[in-house]
Residue, then its C-alpha position, 0 to 999 in steps of 0.5 A: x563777375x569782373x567789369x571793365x574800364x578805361x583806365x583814369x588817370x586816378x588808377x595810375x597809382x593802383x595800376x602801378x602797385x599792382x605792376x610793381x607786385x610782380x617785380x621781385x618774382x622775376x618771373x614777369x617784367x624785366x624790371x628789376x625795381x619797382x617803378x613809380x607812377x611819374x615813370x609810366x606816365x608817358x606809358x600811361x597816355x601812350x593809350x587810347x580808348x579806341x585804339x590802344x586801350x588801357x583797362x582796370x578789372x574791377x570785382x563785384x565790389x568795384x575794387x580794382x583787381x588788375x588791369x590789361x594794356x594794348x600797346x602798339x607793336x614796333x611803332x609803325x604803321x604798317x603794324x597798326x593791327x597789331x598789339x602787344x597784350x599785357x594782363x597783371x593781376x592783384x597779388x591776393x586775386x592770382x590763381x582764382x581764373x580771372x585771367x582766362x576771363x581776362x584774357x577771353x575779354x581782351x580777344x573778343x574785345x581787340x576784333x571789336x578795335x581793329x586788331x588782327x593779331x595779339x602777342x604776348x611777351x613772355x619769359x620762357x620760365x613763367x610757365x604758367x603765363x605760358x600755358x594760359x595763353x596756349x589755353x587761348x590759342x597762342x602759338x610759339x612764334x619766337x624764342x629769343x634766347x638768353x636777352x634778359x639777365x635777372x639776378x645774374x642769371x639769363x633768361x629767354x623771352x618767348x613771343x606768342x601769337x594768336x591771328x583773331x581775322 
């Protein structure tokens, strides 16, 4: 059973390593080295527990597995209902479900806050990012060709959304 927290400024570091895991694969940031804790401090109070909330996963042994961040989308007030979701997982615990589970709790848990629509911002080739959000709904609402250069080879961003009222 997964539980849920509102991030502690004592997780930026686990929250942090878990980020960087993804880095090398270039399937997921498009950060291209791995990043530090001072870094994404600024990232790290940009959230609030009511409105931009930013939470740990934790499994039945209270070990942090993952967390999952709302961030306000283009930063005006006229889209305060709408957030960019993003979920990153522990390298050992990928591929075990938890993110349908996450991703479940971040949808019923933005109606409870306020949000209206979610967005996911996905390579076009993290196929199986891409299907889990379809899995919930989402929907292809824009492809934004060749913007990302990983590795010398471009790479285009997928943005899917879901409407939850």
């Amino acid at each position: 059973m997964l539980q849920y927290r509102d991030a502690q400024l004592s997780d930026l570091n686990k929250i942090v390593e878990i980020y960087n895991s993804t880095v090398a694969s270039r399937m997921v940031t498009a950060d291209t080295e791995p990043v530090t804790p001072e870094s994404k401090m600024k990232w790290f109070e940009d959230h609030s527990a009511d409105k931009r909330p930013l939470w740990v996963i934790e499994d039945e042994a209270d070990q942090i597995i993952g967390w999952l961040s709302f961030q306000s989308f283009y930063g005006r007030p006229a889209y305060n209902s709408t957030v960019e979701m993003s979920v990153y997982l522990d390298e050992q615990q990928r591929g075990k479900g938890y993110g349908k589970a996450v991703l479940a709790y971040a949808i019923d848990q933005a109606r409870e806050i306020g949000i209206k629509t979610l967005l996911g911002f996905i390579f076009a080739h993290n196929e199986p990012s891409i299907r889990l959000f379809r899995h919930f709904g989402f929907e292809d609402w824009a492809t934004l060709p060749d913007i990302a250069v990983l590795d010398g080879e471009e790479r285009s961003l997928k943005i899917l959304g879901k409407r939850i009222a």
